[in-house]
C-alpha positions in Angstrom: 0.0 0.0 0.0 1.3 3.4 -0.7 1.9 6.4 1.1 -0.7 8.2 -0.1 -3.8 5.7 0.7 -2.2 5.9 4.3 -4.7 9.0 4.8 -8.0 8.1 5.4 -10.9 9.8 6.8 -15.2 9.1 6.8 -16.9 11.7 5.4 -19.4 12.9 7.3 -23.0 14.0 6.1 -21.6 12.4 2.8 -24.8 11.6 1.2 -26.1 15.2 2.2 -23.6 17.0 1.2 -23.5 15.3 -2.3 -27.1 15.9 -2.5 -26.5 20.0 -1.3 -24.5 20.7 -3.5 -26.4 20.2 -6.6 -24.1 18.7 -9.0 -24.1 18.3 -12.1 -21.5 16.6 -14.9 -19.7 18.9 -16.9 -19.2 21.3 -14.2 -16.9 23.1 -11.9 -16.0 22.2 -7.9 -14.0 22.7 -4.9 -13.3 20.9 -2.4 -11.7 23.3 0.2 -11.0 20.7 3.2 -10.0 17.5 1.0 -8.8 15.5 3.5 -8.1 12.2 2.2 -10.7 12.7 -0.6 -13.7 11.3 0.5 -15.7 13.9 -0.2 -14.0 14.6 -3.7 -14.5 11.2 -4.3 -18.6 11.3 -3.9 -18.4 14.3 -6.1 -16.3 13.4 -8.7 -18.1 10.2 -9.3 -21.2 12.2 -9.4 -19.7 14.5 -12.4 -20.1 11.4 -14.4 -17.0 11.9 -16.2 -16.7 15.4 -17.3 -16.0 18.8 -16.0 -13.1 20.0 -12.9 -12.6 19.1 -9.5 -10.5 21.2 -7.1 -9.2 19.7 -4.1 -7.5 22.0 -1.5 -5.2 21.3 1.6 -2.6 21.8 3.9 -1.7 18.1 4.6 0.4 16.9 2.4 -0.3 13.0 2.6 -3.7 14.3 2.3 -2.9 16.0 -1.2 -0.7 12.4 -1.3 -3.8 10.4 -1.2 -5.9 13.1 -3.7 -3.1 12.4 -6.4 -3.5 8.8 -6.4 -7.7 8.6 -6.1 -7.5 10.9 -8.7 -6.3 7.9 -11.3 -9.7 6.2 -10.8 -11.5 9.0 -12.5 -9.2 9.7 -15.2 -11.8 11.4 -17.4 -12.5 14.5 -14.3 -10.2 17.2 -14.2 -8.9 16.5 -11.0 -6.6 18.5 -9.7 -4.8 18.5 -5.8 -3.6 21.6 -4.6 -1.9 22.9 -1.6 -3.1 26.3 0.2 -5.1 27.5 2.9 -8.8 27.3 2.3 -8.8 31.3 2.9 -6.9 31.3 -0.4 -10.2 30.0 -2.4 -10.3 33.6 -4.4 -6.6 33.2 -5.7 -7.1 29.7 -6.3 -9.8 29.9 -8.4 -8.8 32.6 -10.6 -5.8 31.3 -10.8 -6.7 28.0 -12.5 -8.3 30.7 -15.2 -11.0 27.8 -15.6 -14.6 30.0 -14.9 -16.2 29.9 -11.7 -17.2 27.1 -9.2 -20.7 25.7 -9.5 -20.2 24.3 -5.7 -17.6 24.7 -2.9 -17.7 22.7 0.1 -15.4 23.3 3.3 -15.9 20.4 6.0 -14.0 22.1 8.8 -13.3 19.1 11.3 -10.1 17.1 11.9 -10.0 14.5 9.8 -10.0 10.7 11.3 -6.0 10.2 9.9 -5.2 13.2 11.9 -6.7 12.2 14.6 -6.1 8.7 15.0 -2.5 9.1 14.3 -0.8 9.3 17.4 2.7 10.9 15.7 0.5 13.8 14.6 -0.5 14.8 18.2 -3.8 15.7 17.9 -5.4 12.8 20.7 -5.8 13.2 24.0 -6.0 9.7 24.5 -2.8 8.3 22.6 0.5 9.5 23.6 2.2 11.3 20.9 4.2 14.4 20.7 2.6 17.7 21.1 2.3 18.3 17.3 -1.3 19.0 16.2 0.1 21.0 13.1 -2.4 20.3 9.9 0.7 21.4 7.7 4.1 19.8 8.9 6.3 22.9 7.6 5.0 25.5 9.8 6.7 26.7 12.7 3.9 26.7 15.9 3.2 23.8 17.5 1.3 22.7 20.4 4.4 22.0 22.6 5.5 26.0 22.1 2.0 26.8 23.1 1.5 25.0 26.3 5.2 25.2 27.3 5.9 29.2 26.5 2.9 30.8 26.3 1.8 33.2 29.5 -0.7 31.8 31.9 -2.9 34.7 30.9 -3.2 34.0 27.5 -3.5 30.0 27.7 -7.3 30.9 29.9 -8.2 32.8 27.3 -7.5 30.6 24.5 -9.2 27.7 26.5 -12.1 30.0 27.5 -13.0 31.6 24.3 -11.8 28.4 21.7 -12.5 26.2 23.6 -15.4 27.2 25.7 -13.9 26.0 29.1 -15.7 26.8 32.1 -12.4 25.8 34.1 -9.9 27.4 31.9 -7.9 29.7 35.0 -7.1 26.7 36.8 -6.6 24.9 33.9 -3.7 27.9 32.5 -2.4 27.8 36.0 -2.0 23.9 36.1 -0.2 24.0 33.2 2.1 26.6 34.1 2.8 25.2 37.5 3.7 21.6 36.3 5.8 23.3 33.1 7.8 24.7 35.8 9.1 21.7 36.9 9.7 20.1 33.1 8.5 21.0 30.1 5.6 19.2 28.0 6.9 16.6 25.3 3.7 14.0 25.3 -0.1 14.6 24.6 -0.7 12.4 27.5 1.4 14.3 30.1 -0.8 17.6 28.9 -4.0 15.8 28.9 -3.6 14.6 32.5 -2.6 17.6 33.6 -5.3 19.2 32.3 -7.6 16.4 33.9 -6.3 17.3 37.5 -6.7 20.6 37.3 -10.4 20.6 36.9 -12.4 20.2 40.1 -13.7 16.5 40.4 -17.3 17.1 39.3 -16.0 18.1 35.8 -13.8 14.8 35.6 -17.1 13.0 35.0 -18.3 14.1 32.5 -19.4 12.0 29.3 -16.6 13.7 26.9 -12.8 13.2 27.6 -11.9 16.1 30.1 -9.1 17.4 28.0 -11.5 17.0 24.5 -12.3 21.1 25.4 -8.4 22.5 25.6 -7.3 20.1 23.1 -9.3 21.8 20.7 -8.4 25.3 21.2 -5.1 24.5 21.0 -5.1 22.6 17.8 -7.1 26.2 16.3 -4.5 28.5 17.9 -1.9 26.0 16.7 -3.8 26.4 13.0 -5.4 29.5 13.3 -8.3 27.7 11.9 -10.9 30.8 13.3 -8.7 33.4 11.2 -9.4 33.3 7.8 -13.0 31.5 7.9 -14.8 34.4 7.4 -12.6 35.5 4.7 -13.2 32.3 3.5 -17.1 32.3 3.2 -16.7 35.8 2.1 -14.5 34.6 -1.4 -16.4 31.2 -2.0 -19.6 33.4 -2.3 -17.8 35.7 -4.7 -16.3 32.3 -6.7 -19.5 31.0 -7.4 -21.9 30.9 -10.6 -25.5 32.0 -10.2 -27.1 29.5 -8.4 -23.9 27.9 -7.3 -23.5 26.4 -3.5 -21.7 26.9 -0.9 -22.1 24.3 1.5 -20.0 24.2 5.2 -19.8 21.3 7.9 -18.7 23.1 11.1 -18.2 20.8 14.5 -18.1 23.2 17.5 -20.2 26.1 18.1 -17.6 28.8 17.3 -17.4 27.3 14.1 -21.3 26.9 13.6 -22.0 30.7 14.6 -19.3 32.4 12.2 -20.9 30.7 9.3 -24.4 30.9 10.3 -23.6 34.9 10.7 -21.4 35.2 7.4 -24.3 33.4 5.9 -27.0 36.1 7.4 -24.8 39.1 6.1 -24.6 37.6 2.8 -28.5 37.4 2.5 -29.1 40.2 3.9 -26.2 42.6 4.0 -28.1 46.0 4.4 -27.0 48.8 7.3 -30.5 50.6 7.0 -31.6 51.3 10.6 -34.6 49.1 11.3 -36.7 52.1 11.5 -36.1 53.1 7.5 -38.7 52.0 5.5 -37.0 50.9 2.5 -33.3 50.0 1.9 -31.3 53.1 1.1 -27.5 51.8 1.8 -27.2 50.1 -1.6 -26.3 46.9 -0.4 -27.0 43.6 -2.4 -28.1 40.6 -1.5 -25.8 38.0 -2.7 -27.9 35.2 -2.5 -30.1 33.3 0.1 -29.8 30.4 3.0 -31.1 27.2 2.0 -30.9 25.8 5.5 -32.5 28.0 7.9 -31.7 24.8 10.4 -28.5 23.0 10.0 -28.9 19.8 8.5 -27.2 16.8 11.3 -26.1 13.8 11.3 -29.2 10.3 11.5 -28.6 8.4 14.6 -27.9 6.0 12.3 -24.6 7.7 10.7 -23.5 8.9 14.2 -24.2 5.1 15.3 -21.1 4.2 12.7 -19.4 7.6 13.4 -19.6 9.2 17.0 -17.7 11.9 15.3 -20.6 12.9 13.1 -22.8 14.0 16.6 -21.5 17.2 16.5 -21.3 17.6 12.5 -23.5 20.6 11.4 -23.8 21.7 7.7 -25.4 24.9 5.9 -25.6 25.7 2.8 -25.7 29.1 0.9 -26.8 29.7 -2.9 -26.0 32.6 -5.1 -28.4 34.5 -6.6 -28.8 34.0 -10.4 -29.6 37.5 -10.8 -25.8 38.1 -9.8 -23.4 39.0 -12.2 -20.2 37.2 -12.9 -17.5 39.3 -12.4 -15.0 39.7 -15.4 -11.5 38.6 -14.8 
């Protein structure tokens, strides 16, 4: 078996997402969060043969795996590429190919990542403190836990992470640091564990799932450039294009479900005005007022999926394409 197929991850809301995203064969698509394809894979079999199929990441045994699927559809312009899904502007205007007909960004960590231990992104294997999506960049999650100021580990675990016991978590940290720095995901996730008052320790989720997660986004800056993101992929797409976006925690959830709302409905008219005078232009509409979620059946197969929420924007046909 080769490199490459090493990667795996299940899709999640495969079938939905599939269906979401309207697609059609001869057409154009991105896949901003390719993982190791699954997604690309459901959507370049449903393009029947003809048309082009972007796949974007920052892992390269992700991109790895996306080169070699991409023999088994040989007739689909498939092409792997490596970038930051804020990048989806220059990327598509840089392939000089038209606009994208659908975009979809599934925003969680994929089940490779996770379930490899040497990437350090489980709380429950021991692996070095890692959690980097692309290998070649500098932070990691042993510079942030072992050099970064109490203060500003409580608030990364209180505002990306949503920790109600992030200030003795910080100050746990700090304290046992003193004594030797952190090298394993399991020395910082038992830490973490007895720093939180024994009520907490029993809860259904893994004590350190919370703080393991906000370090992995500060460690990716995976809250930075999302807006930006949903911002461009709106601006990619043909009339009647779609945007669709699996988020898994609620930070996640709300900037899309807001960047969706201003998009909609991006006027500045105080409510009192009775008509629109500001100018602004609706780019399009929400198709789903509620997030779709996972059946108790897929989460059954995946516990992962229980969290999984996906929305889904369309662009307005009356919108005009740009001109490059």
């Amino acid at each position: 078996m080769s490199k490459g197929f090493e990667f795996y991850h299940i899709p999640v809301l495969f079938s939905e997402c599939l269906e979401q995203l309207n697609i059609k064969p001869g057409g154009m698509y991105v896949d901003l969060t390719a993982g190791g394809g699954g997604h690309s894979v459901g959507i370049a079999h449903m393009m029947e043969g003809k048309g082009t199929l972007l796949s974007i990441d920052k892992d390269d045994t992700a991109l790895a795996t996306c080169m070699e699927r991409k023999a088994e559809f040989g007739t689909v312009d498939w092409y792997p590429i490596k970038s930051d899904y804020r990048n989806v502007v220059d990327i598509i205007d840089g392939m000089k190919m038209g606009m994208a007909d659908g975009i979809l960004a599934d925003l969680g960590v994929s089940s490779y990542q996770l379930d490899t231990p040497e990437r350090g992104f489980s709380y429950t294997k021991e692996g070095p403190l890692d959690m980097r999506m692309d290998t070649t960049e500098h932070l990691t999650a042993a510079i942030v836990v072992n050099t970064y100021p109490e203060r500003l580990l409580e608030k990364i675990f209180s505002e990306y992470g949503e920790e109600r016991h992030s200030g003795r978590i910080a100050a746990g940290i700090c304290e046992a640091r003193k004594k030797k720095p952190f090298t394993t995901t399991t020395e910082l996730a038992e830490v973490i564990k007895n720093s939180m008052p024994g009520a907490a320790r029993g809860e259904d989720q893994h004590p350190a799932r919370r703080c393991f997660q906000a370090i992995r986004i500060e460690v990716n800056h995976e809250l930075d450039g999302l807006t930006e993101m949903i911002q461009g992929a709106i601006s990619m797409l043909n009339p009647g294009g779609r945007l669709c976006i699996i988020s898994f925690h609620s930070l996640e959830d709300r900037i899309v479900k807001e960047a969706f709302r201003k998009a909609e409905n991006p006027c500045t008219c105080p409510p009192q005005f009775p008509q629109c005078v500001c100018g602004a232009v609706s780019l399009g509409k929400v198709i789903t007022k509620k997030p779709i979620e996972a059946s108790e059946e897929e989460v059954a197969r995946n516990l992962r999926a229980h969290s999984a929420k996906l929305r889904v924007f369309e662009r307005n046909d009356s919108i005009i394409i740009r001109r490059r």
